[in-house]
C-alpha positions as CSV (number, residue, x, y, z in Angstrom):
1,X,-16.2,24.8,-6.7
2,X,-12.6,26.2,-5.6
3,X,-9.5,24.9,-8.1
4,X,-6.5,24.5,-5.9
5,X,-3.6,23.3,-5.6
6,X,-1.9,20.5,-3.3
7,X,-1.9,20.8,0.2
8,X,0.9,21.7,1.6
9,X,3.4,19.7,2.5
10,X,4.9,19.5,6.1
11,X,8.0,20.6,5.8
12,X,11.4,21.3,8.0
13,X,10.7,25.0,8.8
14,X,8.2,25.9,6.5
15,X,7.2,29.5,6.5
16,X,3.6,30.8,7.5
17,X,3.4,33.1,4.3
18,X,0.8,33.6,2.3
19,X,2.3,31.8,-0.4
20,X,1.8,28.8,2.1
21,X,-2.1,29.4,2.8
22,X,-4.6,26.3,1.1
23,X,-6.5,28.3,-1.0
24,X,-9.1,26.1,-0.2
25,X,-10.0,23.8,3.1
26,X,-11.8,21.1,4.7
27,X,-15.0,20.2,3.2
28,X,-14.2,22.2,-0.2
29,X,-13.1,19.9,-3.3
30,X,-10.0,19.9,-5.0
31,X,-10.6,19.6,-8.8
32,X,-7.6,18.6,-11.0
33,X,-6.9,17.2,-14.7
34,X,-5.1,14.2,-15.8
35,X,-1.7,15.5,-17.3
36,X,-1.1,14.4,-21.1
37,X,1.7,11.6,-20.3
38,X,0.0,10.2,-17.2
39,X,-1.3,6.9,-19.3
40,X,-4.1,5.6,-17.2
41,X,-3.5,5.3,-13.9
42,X,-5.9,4.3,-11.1
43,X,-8.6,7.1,-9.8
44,X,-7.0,6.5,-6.1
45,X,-3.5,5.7,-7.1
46,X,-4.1,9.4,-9.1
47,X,-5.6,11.3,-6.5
48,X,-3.1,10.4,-3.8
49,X,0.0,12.3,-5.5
50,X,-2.3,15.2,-5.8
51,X,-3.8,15.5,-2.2
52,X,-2.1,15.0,1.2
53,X,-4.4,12.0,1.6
54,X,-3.1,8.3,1.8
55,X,-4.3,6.0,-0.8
56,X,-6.2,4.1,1.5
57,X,-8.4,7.7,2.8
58,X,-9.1,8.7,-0.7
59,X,-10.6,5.1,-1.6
60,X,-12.5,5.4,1.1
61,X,-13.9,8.9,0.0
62,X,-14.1,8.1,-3.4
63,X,-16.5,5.1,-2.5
64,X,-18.5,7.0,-0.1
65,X,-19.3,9.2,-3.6
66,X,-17.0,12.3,-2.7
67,X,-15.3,11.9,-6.1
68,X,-16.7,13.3,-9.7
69,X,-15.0,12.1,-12.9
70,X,-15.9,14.6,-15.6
71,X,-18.8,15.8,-13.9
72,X,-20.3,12.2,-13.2
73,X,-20.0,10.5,-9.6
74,X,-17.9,8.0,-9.7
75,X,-17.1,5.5,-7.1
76,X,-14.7,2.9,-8.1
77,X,-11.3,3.7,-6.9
78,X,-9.9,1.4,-9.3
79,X,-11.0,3.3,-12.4
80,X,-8.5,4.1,-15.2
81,X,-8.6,7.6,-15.9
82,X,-7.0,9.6,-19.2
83,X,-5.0,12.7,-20.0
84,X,-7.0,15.5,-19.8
85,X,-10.4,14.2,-18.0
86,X,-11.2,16.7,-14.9
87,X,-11.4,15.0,-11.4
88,X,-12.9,16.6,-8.5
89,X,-12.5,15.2,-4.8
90,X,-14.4,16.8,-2.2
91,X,-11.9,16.9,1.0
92,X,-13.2,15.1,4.6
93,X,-14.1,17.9,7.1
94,X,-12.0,17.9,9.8
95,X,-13.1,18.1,13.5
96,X,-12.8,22.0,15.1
97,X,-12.8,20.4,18.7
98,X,-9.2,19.3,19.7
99,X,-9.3,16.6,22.5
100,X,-6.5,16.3,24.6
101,X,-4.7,12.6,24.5
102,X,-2.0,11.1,26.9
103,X,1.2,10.1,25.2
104,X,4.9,10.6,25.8
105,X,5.9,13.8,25.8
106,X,9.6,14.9,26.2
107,X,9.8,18.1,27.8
108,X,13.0,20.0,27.5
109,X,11.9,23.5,28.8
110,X,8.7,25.1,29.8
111,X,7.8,28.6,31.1
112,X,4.1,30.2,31.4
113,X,4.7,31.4,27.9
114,X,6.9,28.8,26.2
115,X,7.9,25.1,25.8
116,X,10.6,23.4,24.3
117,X,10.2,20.1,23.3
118,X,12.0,16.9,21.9
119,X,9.6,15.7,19.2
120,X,10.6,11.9,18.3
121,X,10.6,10.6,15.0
122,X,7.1,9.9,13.6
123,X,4.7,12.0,14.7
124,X,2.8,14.4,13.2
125,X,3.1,18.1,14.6
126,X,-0.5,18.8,13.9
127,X,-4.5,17.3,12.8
128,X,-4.9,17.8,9.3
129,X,-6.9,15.7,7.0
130,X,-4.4,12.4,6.6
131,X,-4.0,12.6,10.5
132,X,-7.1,14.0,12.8
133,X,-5.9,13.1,15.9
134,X,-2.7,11.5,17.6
135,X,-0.8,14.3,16.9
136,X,2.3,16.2,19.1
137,X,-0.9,19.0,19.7
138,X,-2.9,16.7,21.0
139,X,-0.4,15.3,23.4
140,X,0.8,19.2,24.3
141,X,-2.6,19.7,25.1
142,X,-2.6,17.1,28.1
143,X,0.0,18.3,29.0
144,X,-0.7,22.4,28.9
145,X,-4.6,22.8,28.7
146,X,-3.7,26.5,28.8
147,X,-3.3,25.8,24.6
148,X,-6.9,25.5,24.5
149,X,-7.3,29.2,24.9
150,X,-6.0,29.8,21.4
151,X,-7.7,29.8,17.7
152,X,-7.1,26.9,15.4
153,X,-6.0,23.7,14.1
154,X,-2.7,24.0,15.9
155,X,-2.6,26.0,18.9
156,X,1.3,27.0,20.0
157,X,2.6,25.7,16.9
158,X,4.8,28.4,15.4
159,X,7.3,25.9,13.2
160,X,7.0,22.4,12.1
161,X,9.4,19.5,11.8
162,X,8.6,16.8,9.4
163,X,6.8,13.7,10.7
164,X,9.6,11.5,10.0
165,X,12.3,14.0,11.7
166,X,13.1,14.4,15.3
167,X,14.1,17.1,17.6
168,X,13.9,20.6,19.1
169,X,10.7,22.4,19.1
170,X,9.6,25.6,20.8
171,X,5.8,25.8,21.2
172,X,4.2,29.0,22.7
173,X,1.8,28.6,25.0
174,X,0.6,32.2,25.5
175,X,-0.7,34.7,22.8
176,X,1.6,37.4,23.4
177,X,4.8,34.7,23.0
178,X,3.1,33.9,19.7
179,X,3.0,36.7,18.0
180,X,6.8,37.7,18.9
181,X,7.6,34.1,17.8
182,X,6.2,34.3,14.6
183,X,7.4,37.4,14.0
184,X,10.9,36.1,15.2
185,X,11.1,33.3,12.7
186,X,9.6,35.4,9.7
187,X,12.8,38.3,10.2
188,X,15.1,34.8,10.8
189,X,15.9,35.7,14.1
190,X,15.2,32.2,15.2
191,X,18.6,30.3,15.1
192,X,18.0,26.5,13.9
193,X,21.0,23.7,13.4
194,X,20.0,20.2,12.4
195,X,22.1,17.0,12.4
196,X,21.7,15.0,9.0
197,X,23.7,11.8,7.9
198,X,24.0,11.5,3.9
199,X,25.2,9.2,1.8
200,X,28.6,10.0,0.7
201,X,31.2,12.5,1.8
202,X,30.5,16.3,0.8
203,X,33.0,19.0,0.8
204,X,34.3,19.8,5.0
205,X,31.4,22.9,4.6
206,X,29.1,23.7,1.9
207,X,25.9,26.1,1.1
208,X,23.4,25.7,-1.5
209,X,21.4,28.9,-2.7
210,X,19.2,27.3,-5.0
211,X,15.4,28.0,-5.0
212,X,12.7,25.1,-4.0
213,X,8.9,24.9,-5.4
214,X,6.7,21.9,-5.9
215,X,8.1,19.2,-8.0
216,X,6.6,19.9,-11.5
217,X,5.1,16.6,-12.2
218,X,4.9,15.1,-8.6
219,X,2.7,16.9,-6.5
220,X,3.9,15.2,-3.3
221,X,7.3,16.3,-3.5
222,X,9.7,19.8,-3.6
223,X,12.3,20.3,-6.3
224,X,14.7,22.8,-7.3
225,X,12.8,25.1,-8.9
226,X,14.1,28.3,-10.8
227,X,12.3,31.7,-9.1
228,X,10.4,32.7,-12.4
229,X,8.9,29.4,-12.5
230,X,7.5,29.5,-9.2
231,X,10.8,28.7,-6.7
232,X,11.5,29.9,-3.8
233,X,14.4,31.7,-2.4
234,X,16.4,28.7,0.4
235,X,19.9,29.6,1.9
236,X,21.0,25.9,3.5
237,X,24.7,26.0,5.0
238,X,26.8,22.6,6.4
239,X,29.8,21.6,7.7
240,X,31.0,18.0,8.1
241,X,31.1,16.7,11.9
242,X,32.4,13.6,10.8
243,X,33.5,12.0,7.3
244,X,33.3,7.7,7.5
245,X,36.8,6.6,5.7
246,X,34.8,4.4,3.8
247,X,32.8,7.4,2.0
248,X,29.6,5.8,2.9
249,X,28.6,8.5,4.8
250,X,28.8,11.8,7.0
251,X,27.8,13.3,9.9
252,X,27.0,17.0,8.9
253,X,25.6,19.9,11.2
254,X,23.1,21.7,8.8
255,X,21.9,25.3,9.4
256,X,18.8,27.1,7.7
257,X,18.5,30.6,7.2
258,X,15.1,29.9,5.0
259,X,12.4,27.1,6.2
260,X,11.3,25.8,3.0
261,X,9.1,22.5,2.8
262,X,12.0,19.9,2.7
263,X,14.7,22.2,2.2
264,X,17.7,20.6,3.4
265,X,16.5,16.6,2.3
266,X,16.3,18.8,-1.2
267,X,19.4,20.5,-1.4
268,X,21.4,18.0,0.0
269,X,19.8,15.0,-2.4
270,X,20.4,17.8,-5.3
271,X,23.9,18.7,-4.0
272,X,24.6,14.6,-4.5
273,X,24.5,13.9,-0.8
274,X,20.8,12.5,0.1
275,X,19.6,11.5,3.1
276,X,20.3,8.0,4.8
277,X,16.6,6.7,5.1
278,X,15.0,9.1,2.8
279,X,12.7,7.3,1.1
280,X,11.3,10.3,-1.2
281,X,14.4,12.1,-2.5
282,X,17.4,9.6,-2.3
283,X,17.8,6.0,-3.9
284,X,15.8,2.8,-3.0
285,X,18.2,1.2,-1.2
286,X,17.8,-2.5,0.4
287,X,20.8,-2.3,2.5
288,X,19.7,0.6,4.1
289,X,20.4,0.6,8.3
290,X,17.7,3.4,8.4
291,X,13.8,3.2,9.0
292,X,13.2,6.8,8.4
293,X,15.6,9.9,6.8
294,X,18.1,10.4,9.5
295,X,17.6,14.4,9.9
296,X,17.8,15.9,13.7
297,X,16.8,19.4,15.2
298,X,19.7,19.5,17.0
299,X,20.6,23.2,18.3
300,X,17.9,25.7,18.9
301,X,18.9,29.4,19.2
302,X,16.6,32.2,20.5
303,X,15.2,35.5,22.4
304,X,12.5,34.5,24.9
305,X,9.5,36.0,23.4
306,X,8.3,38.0,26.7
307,X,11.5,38.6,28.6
308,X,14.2,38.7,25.5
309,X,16.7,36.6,26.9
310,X,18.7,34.6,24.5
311,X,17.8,31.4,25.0
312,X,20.0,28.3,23.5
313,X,18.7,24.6,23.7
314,X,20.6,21.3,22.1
315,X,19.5,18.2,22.1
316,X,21.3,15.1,21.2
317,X,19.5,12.7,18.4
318,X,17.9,9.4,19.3
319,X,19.1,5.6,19.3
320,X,18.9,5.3,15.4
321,X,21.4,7.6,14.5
322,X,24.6,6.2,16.0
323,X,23.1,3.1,15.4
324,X,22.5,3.2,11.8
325,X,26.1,5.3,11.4
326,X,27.4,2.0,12.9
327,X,25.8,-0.3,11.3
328,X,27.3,1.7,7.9
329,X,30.7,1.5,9.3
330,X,30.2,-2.1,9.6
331,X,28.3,-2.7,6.6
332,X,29.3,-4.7,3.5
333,X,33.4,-4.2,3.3
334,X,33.9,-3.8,-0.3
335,X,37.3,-5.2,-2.2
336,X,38.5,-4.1,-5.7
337,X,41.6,-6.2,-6.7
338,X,43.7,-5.3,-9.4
339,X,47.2,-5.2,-10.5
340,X,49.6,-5.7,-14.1
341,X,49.1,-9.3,-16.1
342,X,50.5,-11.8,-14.3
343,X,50.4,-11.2,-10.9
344,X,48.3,-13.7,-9.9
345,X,44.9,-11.5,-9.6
346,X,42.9,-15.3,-10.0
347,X,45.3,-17.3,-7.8
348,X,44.7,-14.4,-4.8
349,X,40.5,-14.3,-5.8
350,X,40.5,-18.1,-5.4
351,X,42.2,-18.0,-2.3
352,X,39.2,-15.6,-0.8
353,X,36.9,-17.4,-2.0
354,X,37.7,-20.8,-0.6
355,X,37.6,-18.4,2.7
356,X,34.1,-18.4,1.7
357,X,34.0,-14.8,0.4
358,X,31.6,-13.7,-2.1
359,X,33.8,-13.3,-5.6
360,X,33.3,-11.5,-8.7
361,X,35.6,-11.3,-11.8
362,X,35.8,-8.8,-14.7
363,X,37.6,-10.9,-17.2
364,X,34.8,-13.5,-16.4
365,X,31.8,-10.8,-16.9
366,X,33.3,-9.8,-20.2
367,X,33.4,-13.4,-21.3
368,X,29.2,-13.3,-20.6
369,X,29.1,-10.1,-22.5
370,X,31.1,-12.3,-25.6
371,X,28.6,-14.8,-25.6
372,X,26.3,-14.6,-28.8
373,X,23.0,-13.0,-27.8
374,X,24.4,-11.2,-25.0
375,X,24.0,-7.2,-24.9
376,X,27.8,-6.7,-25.9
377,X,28.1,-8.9,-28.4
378,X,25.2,-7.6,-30.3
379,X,26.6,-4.0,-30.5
380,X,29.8,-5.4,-30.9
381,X,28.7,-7.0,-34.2
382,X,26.2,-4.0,-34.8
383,X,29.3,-1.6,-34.6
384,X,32.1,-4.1,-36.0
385,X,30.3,-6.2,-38.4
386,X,32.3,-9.6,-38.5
387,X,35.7,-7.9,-37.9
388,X,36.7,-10.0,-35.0
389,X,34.2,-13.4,-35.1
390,X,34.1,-16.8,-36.0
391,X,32.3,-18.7,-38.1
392,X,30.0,-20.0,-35.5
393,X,29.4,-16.4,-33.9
394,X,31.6,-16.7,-31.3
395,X,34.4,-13.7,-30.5
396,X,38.1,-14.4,-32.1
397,X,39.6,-13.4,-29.0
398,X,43.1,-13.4,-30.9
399,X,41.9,-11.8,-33.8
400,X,40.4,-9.0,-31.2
401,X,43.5,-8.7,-29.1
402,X,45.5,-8.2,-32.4
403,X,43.0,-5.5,-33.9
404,X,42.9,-3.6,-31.0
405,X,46.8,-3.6,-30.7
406,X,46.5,-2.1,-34.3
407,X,44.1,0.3,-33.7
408,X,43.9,2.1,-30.7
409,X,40.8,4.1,-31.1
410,X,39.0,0.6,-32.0
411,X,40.6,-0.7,-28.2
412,X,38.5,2.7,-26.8
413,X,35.4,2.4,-29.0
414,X,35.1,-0.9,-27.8
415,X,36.0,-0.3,-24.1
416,X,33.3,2.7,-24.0
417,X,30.6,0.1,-25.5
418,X,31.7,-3.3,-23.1
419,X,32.8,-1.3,-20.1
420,X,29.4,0.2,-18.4
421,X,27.7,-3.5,-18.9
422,X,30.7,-4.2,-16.9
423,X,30.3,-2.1,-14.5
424,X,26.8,-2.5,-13.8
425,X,27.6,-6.2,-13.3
426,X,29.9,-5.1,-10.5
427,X,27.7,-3.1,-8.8
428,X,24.9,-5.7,-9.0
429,X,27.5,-7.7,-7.3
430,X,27.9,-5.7,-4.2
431,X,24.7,-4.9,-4.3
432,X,23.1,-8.6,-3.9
433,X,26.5,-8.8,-1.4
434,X,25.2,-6.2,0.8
435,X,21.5,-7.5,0.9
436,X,22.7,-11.2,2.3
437,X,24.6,-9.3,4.9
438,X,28.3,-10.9,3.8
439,X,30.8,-8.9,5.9
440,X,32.7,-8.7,2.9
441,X,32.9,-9.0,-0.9
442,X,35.7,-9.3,-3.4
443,X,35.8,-7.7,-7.0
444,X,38.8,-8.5,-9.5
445,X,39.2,-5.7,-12.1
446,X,42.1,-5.5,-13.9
447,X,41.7,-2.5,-15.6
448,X,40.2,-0.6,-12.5
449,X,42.7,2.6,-12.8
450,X,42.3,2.4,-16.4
451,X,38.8,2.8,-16.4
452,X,38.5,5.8,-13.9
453,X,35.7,4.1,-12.2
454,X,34.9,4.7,-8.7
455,X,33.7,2.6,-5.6
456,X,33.1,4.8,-2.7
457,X,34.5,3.1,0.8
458,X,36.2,0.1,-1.3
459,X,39.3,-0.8,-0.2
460,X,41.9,-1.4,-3.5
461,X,43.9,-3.8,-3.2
462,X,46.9,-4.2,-5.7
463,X,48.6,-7.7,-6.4
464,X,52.1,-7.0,-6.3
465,X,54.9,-9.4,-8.0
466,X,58.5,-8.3,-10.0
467,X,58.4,-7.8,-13.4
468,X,60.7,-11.0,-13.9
469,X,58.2,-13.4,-12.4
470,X,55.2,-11.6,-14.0
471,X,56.7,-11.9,-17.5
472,X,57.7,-15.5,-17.0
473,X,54.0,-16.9,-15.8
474,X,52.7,-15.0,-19.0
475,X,55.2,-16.7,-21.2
476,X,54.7,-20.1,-19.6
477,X,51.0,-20.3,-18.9
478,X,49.5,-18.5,-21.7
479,X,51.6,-18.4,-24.3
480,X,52.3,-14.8,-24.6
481,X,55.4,-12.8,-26.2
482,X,57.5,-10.4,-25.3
483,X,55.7,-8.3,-28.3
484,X,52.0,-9.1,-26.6
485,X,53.6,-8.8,-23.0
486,X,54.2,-4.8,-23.7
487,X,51.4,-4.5,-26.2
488,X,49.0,-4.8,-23.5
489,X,51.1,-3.6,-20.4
490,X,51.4,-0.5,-22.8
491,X,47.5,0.0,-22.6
492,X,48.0,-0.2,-18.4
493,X,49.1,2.0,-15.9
494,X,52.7,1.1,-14.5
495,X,52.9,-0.8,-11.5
496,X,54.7,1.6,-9.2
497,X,51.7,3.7,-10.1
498,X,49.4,1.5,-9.4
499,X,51.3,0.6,-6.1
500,X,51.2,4.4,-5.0
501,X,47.4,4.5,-5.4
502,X,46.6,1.8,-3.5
503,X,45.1,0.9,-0.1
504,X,46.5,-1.8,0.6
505,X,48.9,-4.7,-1.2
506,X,49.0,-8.2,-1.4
507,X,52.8,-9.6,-2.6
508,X,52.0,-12.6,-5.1
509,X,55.8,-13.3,-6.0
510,X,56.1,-17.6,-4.2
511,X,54.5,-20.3,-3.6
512,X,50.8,-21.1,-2.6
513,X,51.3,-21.2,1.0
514,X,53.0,-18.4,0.9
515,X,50.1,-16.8,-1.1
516,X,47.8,-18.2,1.4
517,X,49.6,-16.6,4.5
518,X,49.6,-13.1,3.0
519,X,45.9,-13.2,1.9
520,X,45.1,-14.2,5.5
521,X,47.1,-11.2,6.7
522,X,45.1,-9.3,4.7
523,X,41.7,-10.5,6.2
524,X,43.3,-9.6,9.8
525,X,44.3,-6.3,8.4
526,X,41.1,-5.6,6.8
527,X,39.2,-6.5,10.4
528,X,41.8,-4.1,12.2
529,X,40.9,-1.1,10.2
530,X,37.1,-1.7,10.8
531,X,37.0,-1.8,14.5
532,X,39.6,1.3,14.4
533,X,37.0,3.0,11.9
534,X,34.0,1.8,14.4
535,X,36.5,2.9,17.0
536,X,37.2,6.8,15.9
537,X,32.9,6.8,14.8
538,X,32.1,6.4,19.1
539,X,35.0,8.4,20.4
540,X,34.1,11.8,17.5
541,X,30.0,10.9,19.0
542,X,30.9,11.1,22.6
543,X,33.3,14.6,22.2
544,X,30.3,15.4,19.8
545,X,28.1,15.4,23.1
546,X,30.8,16.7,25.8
547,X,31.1,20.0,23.8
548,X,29.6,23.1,24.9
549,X,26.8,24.2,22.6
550,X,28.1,27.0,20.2
């Protein structure tokens, strides 16, 4: 019996070290206990994050009897296991004959002793348990039968791509191009550039230096791991190609200097900046435009293995890139309104939403927070006791307004408490917005420069309208003073400040018609700076592909 560890994963460039060797193989078991804090989970469910096996394989070995559960055959893949019981699994054999198979096969280069090739999104590089056959070898032996001639699982293959990432590979189809490739990549004389698009906007260029080992509870994945605890030294590099003005995403040209398993979907997701698509190391995202993580071997640099000539290749990524960046650029246009008390934030949010635009309101989310049972209102009375509350439970709006006037660090206190159940109201908002496929949604915040929150690619939109007329709708409509009137505009930023650090304005300052003709300018306005984003997106791809490979 042979304990091992995981089998490896197949990474961007992984290395061929021996750090990187299964210490066991095919036909050996894999033994493994239950960690303390695992609860029970399912024998198959459990044996899935700890082999390269899909769930569906190992219930199919574990019924066939290939599994032990402390010592005792077991073969129902729905047993609940517990901390600390030892499971073995004894591993399929794999076939040692390769067959040759027919399937497209994108040739970019080819000599007697190497090939290039364009290797699209979803295929494996080589067999190994999870994937016996229907692999890019299998396929490169169709189409070069001279691979057959060498040793192994995975003749000519010298460097691996993930399944789920497309683009340049160099096989070598003779021994003697091998051995100089492998040497090549091991002294990093192998020159590799990927294309990745992440969520968010990074810094024009960036590198990360930090080291990568196997995730520490989930055997599946890699993680930033420090070198004394098993990491590995990674040296990723990027620069930005091109930055959406909506910050929901970027176009980055990635270089490796290392080829750790996953290192760039790693560093870039630890960096802040995951992976479009990446279902593994960035967010769950319904609105996603991508089907797989959007990462591209896009530049290949080296010396031909027999006759030393420097060699460069680049290949431009498939359909599902632009479309997806596209799709982002036109995804769910997001609108924060805000401006001072008395501007008419409500008027102009009714106006959109008679448009038939999706709506949500701040003042009307803290009012659901107020209600008795609601989260705020229980740590509101759990903090405050019956400071600023009725008789019948129900907030004293005027007795709050007047406390917090009295006590500013009461007004914070109470902000830091009612202000992130806000917030994640908002988000839920956009969020639901985005998943219906709206074109665009509307948020009104009045306090959104206050707060410091952000909303990457939202547009902010203040509601401007003189003092005079502000002051007068406050006194008239609500009742307010002068005294309450700079009370609360005291708490605010001032409106030329808010005016400078906006996107865009809407004047609120006559009647409703009028109101209705400048929120209908807006809409055009807002539709003219999409297609000029969309615009600026295809002309920086197609001077993207027009330059000479550097």
């Amino acid at each position: 019996m042979t304990d091992v560890r995981p089998l490896p994963l197949e990474g961007e460039e992984p290395d061929f070290s021996e750090d990187d060797v299964l210490s066991s193989a095919p036909g050996e078991s894999v033994r493994v206990e239950v960690p303390a804090g695992a609860g029970k989970p399912r024998l198959d469910a459990f044996l899935s994050t700890v082999v390269d096996l899909s769930r569906s394989r190992v219930r199919k070995l574990v019924e066939q009897g290939d599994c032990r559960v402390d010592g005792r055959c077991c073969t129902a893949a729905d047993f609940r296991l517990r901390p600390g019981q030892s499971v073995e699994l004894r591993m399929p054999v794999a076939s040692d004959v390769l067959v040759p198979e027919e399937g497209p096969l994108d040739v970019v280069y080819s000599d007697e002793d190497i090939a290039v090739v364009n290797k699209p999104a979803g295929l494996t590089m080589h067999p190994c348990p999870s994937c016996p056959e229907g692999t890019l070898v299998h396929r490169l032996l169709a189409r070069f039968p001279q691979l057959a001639l060498q040793e192994g699982p995975r003749p000519g293959i010298v460097h691996r791509l993930d399944k789920d990432t497309s683009g340049l590979v160099v096989i070598a189809l003779s021994e003697r191009a091998r051995l100089r490739l492998i040497e090549d990549f091991a002294e990093r004389r192998v020159h590799k550039t990927y294309l990745a698009v992440t969520r968010g906007v990074p810094q024009e260029e960036g590198v990360s230096r930090l080291p990568i080992g196997r995730h520490p509870t989930i055997k599946t994945r890699m993680a930033v791991v420090p070198e004394e605890k098993g990491g590995r030294s990674a040296h990723t590099e990027w620069s930005t190609l091109y930055a959406s003005p909506t910050r929901r995403f970027s176009l980055l040209a990635v270089r490796l200097f290392t080829g750790r398993t996953h290192q760039i979907r790693v560093h870039l997701a630890q960096a802040g900046f995951p992976l479009w698509g990446d279902a593994v190391y960035g967010p769950q995202d319904r609105a996603c435009p991508a089907a797989r993580q959007l990462l591209h071997a896009w530049k290949l640099e080296l010396a031909h293995p027999v006759s030393g000539r420097v060699m460069t290749f680049v290949c431009p990524p498939p359909e599902d890139f632009p479309k997806a960046m596209l799709a982002l650029e036109r995804g769910l246009r997001k609108v924060v309104l805000t401006g001072m008390p008395g501007c008419g934030k409500s008027a102009v949010l009714e106006r959109m939403e008679v448009r038939g635009i999706p709506v949500w309101s701040a003042d009307r989310a803290v009012a659901a927070e107020y209600r008795p049972g609601a989260d705020g209102w229980l740590l509101m009375r759990r903090r405050f006791g019956e400071a600023f509350f009725h008789d019948d439970g129900t907030v004293d709006r005027a007795a709050l307004t007047r406390l917090l006037a009295e006590t500013p660090g009461m007004r914070r206190e109470l902000e830091h408490m009612i202000h992130p159940l806000v917030r994640a109201s908002m988000d839920d908002f956009f969020l639901k917005a985005a998943a219906k496929g709206v074109v665009a949604a509307v948020a009104e915040v009045p306090l959104w420069f206050e707060t410091g929150w952000q909303c990457p690619g939202a547009e902010i939109v203040v509601i401007v309208c003189p003092d005079d007329i502000r002051h007068e709708r406050l006194r008239r409509t609500r009742g307010w003073s002068d005294e309450k009137i700079a009370a609360v505009e005291s708490w605010q930023w001032k409106q030329q400040d808010k005016i400078a650090a906006a996107d865009m304005l809407v004047r609120n300052d006559g009647s409703l018609e009028e109101l209705d003709t400048e929120v209908a300018a807006f809409f055009d306005s807002l539709e003219r700076k999409g297609r000029e984003r969309e615009e600026a997106l295809l002309e920086r791809w197609r001077l993207l592909w027009s330059e000479e490979p550097s």
